[in-house]
PDB file of the backbone (N, CA, C, O) and the ligand in Angstrom, with CONECT records:
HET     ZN  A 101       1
ATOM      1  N   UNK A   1      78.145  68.662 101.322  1.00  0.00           N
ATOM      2  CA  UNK A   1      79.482  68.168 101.028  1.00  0.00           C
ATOM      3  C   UNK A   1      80.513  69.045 101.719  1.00  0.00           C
ATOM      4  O   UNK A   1      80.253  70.248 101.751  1.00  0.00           O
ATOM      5  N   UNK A   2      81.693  68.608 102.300  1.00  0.00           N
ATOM      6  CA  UNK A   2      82.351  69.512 103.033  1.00  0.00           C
ATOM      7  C   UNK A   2      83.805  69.766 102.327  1.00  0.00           C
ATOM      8  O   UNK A   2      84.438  68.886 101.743  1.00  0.00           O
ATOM      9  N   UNK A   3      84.225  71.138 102.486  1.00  0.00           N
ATOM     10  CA  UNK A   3      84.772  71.351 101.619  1.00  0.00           C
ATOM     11  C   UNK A   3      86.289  70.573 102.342  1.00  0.00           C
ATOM     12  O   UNK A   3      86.320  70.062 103.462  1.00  0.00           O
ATOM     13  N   UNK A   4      87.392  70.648 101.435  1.00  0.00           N
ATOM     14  CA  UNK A   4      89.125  70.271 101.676  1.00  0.00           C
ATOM     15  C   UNK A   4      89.668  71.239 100.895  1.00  0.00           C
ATOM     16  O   UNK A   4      89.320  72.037 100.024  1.00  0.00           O
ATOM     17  N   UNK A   5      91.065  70.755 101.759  1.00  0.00           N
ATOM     18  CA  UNK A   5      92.469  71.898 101.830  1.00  0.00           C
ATOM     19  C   UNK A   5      92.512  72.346 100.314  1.00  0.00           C
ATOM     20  O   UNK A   5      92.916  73.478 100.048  1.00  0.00           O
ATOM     21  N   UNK A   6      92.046  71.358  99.170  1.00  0.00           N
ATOM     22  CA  UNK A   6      92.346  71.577  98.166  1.00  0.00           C
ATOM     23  C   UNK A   6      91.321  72.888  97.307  1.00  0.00           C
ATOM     24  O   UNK A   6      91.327  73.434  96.204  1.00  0.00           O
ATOM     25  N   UNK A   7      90.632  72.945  98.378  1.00  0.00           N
ATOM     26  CA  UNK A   7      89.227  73.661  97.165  1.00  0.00           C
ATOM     27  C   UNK A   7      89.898  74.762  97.033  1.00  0.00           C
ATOM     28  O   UNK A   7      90.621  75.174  97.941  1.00  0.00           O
ATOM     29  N   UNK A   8      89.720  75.543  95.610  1.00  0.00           N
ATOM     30  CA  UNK A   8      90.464  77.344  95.429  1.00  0.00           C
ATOM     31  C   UNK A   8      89.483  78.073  94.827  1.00  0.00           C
ATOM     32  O   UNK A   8      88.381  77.671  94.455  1.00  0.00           O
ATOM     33  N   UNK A   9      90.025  79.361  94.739  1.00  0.00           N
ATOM     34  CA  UNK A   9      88.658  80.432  93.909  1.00  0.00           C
ATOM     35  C   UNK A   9      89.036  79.713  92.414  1.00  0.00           C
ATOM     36  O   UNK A   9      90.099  79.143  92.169  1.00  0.00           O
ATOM     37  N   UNK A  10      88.281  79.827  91.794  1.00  0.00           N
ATOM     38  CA  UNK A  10      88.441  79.863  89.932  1.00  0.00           C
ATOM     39  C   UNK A  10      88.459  81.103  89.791  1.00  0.00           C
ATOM     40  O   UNK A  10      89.126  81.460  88.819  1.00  0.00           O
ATOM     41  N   UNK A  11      88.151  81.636  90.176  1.00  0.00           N
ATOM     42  CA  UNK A  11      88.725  83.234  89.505  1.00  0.00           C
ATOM     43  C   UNK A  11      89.825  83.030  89.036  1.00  0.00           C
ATOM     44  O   UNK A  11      90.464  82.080  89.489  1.00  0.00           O
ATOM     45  N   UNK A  12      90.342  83.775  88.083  1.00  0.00           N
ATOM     46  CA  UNK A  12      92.277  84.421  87.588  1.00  0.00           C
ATOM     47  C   UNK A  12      92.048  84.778  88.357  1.00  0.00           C
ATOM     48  O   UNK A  12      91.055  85.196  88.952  1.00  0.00           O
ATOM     49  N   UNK A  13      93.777  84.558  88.551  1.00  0.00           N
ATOM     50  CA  UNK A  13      94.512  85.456  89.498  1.00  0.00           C
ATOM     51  C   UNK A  13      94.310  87.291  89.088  1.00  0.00           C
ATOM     52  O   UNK A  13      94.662  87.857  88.054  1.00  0.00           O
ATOM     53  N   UNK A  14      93.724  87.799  90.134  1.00  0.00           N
ATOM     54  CA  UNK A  14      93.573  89.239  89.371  1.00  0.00           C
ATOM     55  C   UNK A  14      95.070  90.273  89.725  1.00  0.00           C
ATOM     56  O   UNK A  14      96.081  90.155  90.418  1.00  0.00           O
ATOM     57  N   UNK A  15      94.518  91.241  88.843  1.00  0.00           N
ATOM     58  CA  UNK A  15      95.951  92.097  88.806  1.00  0.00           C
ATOM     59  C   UNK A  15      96.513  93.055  89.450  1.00  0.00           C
ATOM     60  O   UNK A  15      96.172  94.237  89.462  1.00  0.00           O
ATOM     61  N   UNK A  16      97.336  92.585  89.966  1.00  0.00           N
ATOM     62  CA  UNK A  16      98.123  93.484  91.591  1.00  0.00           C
ATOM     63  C   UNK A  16      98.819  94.540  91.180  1.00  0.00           C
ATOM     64  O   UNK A  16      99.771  94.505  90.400  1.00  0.00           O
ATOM     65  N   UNK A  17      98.365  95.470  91.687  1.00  0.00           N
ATOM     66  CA  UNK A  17      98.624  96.422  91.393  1.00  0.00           C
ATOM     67  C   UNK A  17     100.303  96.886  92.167  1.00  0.00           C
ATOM     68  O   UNK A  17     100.272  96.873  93.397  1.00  0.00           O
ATOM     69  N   UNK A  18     101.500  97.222  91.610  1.00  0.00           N
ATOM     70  CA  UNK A  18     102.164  97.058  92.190  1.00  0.00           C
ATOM     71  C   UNK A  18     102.428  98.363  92.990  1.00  0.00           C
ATOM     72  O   UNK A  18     103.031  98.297  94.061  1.00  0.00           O
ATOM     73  N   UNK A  19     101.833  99.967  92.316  1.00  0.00           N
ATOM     74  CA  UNK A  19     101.654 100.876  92.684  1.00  0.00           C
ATOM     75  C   UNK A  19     100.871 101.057  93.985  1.00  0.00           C
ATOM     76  O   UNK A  19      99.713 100.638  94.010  1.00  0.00           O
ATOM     77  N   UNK A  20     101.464 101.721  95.216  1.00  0.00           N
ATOM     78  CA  UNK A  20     101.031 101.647  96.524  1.00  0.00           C
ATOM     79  C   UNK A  20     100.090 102.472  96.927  1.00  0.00           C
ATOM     80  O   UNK A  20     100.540 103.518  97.395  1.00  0.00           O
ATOM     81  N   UNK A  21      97.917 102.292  96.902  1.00  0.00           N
ATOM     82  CA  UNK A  21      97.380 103.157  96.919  1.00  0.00           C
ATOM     83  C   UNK A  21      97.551 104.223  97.738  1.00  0.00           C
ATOM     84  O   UNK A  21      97.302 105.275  97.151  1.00  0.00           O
ATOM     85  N   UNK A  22      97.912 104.370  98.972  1.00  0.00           N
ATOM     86  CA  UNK A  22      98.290 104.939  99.708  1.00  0.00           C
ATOM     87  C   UNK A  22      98.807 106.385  99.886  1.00  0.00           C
ATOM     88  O   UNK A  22      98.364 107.344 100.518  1.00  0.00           O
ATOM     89  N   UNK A  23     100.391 106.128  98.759  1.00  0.00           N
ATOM     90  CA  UNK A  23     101.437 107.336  98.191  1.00  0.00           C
ATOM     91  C   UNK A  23     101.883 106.852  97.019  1.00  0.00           C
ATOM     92  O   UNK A  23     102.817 107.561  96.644  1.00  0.00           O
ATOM     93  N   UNK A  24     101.629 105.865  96.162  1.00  0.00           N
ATOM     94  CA  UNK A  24     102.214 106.152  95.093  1.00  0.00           C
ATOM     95  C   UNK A  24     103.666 105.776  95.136  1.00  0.00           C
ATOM     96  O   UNK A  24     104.513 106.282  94.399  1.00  0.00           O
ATOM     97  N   UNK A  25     103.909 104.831  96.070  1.00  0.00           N
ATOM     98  CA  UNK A  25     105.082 103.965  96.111  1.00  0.00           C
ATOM     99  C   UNK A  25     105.223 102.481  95.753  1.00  0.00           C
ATOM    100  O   UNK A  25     104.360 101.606  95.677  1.00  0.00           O
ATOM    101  N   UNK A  26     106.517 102.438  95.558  1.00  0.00           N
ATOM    102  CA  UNK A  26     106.572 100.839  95.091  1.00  0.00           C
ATOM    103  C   UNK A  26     106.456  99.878  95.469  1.00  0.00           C
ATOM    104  O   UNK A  26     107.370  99.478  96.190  1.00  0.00           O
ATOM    105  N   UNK A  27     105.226  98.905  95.198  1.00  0.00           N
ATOM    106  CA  UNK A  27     104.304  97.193  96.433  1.00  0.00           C
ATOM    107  C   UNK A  27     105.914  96.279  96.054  1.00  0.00           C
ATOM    108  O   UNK A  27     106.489  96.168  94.972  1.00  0.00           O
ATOM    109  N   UNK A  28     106.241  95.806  97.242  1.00  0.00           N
ATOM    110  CA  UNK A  28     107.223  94.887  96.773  1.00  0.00           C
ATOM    111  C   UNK A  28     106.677  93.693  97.420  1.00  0.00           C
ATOM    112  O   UNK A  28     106.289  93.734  98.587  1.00  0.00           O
ATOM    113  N   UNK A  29     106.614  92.199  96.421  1.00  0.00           N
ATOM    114  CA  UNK A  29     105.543  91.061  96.984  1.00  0.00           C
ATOM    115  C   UNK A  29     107.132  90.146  98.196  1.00  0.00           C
ATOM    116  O   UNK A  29     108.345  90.328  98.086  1.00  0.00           O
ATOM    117  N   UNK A  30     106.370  89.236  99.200  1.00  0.00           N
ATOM    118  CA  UNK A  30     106.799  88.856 100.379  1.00  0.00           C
ATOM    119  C   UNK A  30     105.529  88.146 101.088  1.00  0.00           C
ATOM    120  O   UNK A  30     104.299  88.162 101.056  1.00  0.00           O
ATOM    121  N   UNK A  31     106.166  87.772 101.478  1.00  0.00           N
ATOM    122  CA  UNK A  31     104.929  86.859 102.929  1.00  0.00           C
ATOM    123  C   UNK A  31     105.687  87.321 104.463  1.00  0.00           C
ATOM    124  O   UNK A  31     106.667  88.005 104.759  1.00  0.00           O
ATOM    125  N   UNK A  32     104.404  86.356 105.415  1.00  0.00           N
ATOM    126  CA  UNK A  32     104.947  86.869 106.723  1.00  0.00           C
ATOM    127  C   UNK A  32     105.291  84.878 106.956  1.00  0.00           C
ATOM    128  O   UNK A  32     105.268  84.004 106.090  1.00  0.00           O
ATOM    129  N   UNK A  33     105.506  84.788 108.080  1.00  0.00           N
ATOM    130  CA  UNK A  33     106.392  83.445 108.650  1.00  0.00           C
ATOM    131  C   UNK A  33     105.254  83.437 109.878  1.00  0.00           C
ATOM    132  O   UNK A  33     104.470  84.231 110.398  1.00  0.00           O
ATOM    133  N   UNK A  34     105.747  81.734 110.044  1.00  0.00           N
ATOM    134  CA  UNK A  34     104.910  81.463 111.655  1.00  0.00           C
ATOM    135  C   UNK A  34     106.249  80.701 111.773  1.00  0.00           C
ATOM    136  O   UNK A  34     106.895  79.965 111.028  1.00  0.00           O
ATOM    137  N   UNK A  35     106.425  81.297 113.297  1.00  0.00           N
ATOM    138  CA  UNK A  35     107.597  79.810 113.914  1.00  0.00           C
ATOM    139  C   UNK A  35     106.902  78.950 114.667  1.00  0.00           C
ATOM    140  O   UNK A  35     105.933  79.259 115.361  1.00  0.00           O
ATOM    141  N   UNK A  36     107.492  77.577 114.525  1.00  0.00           N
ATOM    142  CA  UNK A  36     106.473  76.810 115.263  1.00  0.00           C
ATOM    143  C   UNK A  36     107.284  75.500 115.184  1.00  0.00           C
ATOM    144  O   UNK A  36     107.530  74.842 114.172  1.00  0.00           O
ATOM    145  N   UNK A  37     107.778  75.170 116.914  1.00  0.00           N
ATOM    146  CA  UNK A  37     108.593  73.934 117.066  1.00  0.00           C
ATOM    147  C   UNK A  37     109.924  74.221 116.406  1.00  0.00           C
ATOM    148  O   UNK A  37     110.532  73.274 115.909  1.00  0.00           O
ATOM    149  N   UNK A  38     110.272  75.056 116.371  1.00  0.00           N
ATOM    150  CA  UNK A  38     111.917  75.327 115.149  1.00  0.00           C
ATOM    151  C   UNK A  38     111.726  75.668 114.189  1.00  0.00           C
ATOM    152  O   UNK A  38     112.661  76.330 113.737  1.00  0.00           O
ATOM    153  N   UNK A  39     110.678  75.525 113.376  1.00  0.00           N
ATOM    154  CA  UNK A  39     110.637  75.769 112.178  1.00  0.00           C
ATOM    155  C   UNK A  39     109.693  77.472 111.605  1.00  0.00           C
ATOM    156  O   UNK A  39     108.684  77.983 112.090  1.00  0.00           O
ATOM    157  N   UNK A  40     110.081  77.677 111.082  1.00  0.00           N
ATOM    158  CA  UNK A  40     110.029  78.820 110.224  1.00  0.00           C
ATOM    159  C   UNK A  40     108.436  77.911 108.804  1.00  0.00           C
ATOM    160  O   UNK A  40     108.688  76.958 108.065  1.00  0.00           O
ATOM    161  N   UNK A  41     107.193  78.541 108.873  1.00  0.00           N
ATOM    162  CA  UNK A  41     106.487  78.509 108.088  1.00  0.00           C
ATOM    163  C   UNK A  41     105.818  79.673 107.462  1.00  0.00           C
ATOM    164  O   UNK A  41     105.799  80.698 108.144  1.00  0.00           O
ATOM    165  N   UNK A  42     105.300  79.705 106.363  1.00  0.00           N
ATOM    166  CA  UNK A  42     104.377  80.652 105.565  1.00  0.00           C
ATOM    167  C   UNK A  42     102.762  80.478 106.553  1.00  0.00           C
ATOM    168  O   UNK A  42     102.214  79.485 107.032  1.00  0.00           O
ATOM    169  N   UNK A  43     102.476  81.612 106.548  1.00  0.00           N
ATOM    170  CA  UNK A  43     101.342  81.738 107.255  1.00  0.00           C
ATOM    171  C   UNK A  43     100.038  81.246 106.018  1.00  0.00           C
ATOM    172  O   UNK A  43     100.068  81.180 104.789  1.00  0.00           O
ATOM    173  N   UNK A  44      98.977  80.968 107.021  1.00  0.00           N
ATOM    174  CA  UNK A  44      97.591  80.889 106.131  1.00  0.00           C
ATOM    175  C   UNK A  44      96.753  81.241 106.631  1.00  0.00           C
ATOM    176  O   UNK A  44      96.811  81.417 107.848  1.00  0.00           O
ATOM    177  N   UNK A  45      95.232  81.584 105.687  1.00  0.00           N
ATOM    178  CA  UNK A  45      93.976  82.273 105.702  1.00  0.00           C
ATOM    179  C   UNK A  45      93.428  80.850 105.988  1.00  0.00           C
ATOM    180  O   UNK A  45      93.890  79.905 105.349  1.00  0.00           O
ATOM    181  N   UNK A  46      92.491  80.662 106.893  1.00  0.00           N
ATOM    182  CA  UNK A  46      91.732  79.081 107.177  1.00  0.00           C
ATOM    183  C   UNK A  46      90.518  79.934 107.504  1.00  0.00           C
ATOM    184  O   UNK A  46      90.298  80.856 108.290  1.00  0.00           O
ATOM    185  N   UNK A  47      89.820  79.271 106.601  1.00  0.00           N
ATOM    186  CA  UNK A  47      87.699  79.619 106.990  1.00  0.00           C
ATOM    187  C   UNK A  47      87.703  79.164 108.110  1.00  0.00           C
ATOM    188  O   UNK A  47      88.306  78.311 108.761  1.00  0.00           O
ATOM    189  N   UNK A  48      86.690  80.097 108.264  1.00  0.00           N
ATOM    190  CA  UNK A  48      85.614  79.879 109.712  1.00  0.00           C
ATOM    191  C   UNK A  48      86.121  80.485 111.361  1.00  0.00           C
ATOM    192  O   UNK A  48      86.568  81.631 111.302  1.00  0.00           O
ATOM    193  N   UNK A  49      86.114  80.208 111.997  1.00  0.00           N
ATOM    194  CA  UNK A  49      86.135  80.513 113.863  1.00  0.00           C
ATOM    195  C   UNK A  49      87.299  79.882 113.867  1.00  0.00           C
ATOM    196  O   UNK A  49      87.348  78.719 113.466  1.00  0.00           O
ATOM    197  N   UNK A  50      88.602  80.637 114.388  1.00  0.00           N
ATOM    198  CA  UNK A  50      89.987  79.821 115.385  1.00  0.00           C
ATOM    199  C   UNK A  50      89.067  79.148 116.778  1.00  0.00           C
ATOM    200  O   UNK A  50      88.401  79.816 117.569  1.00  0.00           O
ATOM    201  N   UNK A  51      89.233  77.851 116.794  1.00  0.00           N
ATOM    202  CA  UNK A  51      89.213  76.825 117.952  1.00  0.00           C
ATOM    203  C   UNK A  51      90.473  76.470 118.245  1.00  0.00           C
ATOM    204  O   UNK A  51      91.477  76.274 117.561  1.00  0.00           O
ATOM    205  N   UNK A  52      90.092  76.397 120.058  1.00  0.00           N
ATOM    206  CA  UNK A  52      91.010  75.979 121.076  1.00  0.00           C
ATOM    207  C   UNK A  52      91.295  74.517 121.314  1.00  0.00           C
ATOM    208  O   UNK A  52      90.300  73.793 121.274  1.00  0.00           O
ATOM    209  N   UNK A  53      92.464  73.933 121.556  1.00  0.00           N
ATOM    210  CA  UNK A  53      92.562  72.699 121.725  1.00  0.00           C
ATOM    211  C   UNK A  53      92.775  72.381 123.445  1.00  0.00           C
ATOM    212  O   UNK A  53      92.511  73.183 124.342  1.00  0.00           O
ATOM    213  N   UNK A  54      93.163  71.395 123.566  1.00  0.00           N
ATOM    214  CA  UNK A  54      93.452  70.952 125.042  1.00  0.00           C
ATOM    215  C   UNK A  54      94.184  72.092 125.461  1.00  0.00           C
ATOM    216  O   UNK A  54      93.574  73.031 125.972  1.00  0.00           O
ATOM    217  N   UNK A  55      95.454  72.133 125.305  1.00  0.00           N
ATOM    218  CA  UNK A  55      96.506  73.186 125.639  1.00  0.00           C
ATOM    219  C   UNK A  55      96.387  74.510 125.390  1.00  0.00           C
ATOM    220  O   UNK A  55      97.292  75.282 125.706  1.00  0.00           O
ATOM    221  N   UNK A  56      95.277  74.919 124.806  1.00  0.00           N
ATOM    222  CA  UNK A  56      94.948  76.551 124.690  1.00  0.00           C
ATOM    223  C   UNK A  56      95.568  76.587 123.326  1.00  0.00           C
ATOM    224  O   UNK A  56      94.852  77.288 122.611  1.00  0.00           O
ATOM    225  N   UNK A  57      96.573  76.135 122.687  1.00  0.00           N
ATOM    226  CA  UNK A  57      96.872  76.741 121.516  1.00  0.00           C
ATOM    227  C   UNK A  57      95.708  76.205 120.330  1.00  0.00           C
ATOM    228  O   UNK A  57      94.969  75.261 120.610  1.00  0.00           O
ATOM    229  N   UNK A  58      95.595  77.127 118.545  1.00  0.00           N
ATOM    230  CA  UNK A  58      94.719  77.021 117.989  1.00  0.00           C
ATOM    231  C   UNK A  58      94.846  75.551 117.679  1.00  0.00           C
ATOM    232  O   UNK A  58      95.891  74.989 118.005  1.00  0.00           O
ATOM    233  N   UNK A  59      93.959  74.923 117.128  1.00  0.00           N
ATOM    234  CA  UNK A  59      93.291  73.828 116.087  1.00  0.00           C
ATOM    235  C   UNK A  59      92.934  73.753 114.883  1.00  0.00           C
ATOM    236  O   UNK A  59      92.091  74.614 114.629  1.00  0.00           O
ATOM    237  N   UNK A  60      93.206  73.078 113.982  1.00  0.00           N
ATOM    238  CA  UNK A  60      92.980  73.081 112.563  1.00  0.00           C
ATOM    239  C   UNK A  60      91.614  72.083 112.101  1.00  0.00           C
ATOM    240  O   UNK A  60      91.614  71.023 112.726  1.00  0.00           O
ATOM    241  N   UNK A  61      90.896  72.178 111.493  1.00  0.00           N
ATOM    242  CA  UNK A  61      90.041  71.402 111.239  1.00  0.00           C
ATOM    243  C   UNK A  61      90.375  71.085 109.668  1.00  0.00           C
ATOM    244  O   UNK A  61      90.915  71.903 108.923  1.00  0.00           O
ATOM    245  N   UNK A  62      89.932  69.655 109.252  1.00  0.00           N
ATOM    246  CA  UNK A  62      90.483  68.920 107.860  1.00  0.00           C
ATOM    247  C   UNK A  62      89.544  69.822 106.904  1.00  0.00           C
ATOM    248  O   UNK A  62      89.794  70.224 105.768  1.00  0.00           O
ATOM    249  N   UNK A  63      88.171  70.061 107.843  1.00  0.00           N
ATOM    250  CA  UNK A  63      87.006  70.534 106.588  1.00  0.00           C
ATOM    251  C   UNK A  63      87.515  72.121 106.339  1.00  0.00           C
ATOM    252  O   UNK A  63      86.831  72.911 105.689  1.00  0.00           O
ATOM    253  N   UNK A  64      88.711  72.452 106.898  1.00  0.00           N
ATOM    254  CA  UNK A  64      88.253  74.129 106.566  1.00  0.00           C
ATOM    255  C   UNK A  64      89.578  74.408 104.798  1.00  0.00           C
ATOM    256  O   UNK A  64      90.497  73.737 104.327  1.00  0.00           O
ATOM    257  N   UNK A  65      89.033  75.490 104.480  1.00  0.00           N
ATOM    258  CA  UNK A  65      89.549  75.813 103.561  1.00  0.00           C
ATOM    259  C   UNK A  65      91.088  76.553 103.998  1.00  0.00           C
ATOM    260  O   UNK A  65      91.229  77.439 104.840  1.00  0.00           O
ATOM    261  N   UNK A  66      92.154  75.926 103.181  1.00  0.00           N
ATOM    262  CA  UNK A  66      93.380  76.662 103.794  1.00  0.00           C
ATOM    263  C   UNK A  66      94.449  77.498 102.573  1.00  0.00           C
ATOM    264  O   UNK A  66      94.977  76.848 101.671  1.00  0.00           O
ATOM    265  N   UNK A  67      94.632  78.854 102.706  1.00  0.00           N
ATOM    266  CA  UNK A  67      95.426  78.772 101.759  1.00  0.00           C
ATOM    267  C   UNK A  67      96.367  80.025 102.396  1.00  0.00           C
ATOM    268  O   UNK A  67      96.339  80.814 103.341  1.00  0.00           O
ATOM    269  N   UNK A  68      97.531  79.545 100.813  1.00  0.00           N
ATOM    270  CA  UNK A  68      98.261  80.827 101.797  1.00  0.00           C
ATOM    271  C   UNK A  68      98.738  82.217 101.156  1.00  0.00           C
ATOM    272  O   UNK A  68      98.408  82.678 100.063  1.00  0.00           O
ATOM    273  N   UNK A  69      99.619  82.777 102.138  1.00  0.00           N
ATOM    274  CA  UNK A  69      99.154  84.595 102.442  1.00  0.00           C
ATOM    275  C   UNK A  69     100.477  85.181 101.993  1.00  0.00           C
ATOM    276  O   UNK A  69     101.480  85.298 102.697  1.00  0.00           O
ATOM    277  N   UNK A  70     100.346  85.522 100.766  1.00  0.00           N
ATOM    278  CA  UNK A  70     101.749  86.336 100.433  1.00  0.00           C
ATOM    279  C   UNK A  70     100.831  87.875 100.134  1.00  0.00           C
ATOM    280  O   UNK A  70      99.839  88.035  99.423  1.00  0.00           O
ATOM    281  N   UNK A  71     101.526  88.799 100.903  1.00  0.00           N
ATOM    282  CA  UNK A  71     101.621  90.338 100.930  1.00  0.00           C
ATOM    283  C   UNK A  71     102.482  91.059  99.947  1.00  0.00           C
ATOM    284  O   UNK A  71     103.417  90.504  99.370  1.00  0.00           O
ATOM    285  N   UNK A  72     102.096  92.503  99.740  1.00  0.00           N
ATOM    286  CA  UNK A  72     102.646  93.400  99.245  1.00  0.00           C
ATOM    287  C   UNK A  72     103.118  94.209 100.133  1.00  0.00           C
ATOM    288  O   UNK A  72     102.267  94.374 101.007  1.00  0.00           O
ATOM    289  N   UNK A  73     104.074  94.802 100.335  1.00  0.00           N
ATOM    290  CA  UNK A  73     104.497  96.000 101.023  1.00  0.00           C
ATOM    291  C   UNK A  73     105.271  96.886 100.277  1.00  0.00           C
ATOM    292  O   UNK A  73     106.089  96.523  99.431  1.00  0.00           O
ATOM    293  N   UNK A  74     104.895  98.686 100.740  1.00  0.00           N
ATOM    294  CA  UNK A  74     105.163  99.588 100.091  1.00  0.00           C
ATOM    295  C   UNK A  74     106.403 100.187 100.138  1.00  0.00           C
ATOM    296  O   UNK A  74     106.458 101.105 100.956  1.00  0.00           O
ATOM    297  N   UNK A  75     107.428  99.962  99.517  1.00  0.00           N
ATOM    298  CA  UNK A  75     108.896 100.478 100.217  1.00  0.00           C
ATOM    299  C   UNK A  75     108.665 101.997 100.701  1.00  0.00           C
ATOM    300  O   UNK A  75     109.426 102.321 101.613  1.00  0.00           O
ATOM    301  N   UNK A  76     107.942 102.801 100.357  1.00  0.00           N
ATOM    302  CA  UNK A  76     107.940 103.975 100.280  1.00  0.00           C
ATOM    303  C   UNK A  76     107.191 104.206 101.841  1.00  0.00           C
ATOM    304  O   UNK A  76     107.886 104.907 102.576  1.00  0.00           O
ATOM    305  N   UNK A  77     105.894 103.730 102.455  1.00  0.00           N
ATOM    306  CA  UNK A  77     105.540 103.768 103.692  1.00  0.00           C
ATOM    307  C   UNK A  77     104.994 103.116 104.462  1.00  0.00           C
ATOM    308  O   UNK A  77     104.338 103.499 105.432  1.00  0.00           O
ATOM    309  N   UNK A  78     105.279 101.681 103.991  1.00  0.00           N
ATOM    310  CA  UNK A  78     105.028 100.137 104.605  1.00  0.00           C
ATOM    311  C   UNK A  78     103.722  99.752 104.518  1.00  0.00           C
ATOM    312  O   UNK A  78     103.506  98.576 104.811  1.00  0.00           O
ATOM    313  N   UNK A  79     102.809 100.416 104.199  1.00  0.00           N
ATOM    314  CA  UNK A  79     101.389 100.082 103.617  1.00  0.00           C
ATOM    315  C   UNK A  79     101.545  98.031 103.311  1.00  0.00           C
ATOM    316  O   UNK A  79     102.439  97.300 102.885  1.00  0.00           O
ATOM    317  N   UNK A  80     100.521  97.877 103.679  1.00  0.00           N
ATOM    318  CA  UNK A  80     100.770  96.086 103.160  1.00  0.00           C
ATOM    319  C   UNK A  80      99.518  95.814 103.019  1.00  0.00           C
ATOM    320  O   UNK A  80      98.660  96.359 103.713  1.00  0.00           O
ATOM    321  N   UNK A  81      99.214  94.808 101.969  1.00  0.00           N
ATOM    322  CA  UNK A  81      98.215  94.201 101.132  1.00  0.00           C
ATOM    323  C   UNK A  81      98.312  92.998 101.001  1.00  0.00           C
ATOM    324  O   UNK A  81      98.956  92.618 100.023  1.00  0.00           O
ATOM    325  N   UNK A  82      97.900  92.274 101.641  1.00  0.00           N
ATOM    326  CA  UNK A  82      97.666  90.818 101.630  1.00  0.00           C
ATOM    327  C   UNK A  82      96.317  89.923 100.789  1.00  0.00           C
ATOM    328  O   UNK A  82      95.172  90.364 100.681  1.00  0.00           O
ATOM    329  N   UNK A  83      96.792  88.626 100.273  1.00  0.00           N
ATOM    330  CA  UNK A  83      96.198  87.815  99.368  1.00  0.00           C
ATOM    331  C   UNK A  83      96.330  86.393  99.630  1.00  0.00           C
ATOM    332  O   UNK A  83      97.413  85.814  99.709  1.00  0.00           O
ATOM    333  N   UNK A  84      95.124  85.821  99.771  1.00  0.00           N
ATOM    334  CA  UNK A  84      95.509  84.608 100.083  1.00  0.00           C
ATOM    335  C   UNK A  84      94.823  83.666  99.115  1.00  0.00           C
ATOM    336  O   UNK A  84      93.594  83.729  99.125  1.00  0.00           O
ATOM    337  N   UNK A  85      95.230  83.042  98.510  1.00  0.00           N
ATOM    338  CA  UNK A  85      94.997  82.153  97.227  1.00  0.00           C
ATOM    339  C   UNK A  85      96.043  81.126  96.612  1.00  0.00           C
ATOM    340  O   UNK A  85      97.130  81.669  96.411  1.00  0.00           O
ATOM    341  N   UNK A  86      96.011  80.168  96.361  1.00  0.00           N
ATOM    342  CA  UNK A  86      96.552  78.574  96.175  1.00  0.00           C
ATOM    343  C   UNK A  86      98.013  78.904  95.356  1.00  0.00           C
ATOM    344  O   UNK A  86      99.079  78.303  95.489  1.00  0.00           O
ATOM    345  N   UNK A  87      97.661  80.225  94.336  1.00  0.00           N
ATOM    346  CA  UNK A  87      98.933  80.338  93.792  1.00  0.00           C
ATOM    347  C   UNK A  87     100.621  80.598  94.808  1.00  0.00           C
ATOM    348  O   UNK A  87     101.779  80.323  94.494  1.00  0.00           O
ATOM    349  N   UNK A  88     100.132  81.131  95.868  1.00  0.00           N
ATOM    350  CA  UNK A  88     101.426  81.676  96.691  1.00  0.00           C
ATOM    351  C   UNK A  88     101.586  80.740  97.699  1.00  0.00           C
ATOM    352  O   UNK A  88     101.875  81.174  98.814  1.00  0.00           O
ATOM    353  N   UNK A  89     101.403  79.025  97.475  1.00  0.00           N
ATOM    354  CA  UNK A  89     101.881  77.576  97.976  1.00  0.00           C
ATOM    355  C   UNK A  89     103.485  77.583  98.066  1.00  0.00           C
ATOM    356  O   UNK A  89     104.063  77.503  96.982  1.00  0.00           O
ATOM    357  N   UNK A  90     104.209  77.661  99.124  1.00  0.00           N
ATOM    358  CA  UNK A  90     105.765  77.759  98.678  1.00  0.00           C
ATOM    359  C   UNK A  90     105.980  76.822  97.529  1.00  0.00           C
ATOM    360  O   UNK A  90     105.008  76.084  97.369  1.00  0.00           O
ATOM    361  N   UNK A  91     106.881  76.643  96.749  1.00  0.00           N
ATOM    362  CA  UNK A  91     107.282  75.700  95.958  1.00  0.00           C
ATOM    363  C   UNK A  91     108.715  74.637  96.327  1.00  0.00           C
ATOM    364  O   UNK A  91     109.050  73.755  95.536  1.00  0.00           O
TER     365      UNK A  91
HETATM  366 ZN    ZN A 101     102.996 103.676 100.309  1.00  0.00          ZN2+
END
């Protein structure tokens, strides 16, 4: 059976630590952006191998798992921790 965009972990969401392992500075949560055609998007984690299309740029396949990528960063020395899971879907 092949999986879709929709499948997620069942795990809880586990608990982020907001303390920065690093130094002991403060994780402040954020995402990173893709521009693409004008627009400004939230990046995502997609299973499996990046494939090439006609034009060299990547390809998406329907079967892969997609979700997206909101980070922590450390105000104190930019340390960043990224998570990618269904909860951090813009709204
Ligand atoms: Zn830090």
């Amino acid at each position: 059976m092949a999986a879709t965009q929709t499948d997620s972990p069942t795990t809880p969401m586990p608990q982020i630590d907001t303390c920065c392992p690093k130094c002991s500075g403060t994780m402040a949560r954020g995402y990173s952006i893709d521009r693409t055609n004008g627009a400004i998007l939230p990046t995502y984690w997609i299973s499996g191998l990046p494939k090439t299309g006609f034009l060299g740029g990547l390809i998406g396949s329907s079967t892969s798992k997609h979700f997206p990528i909101a980070g922590f960063r450390c105000e104190n020395c930019g340390y960043l921790e990224l998570y990618a899971r269904k909860e951090f879907k813009p709204k």
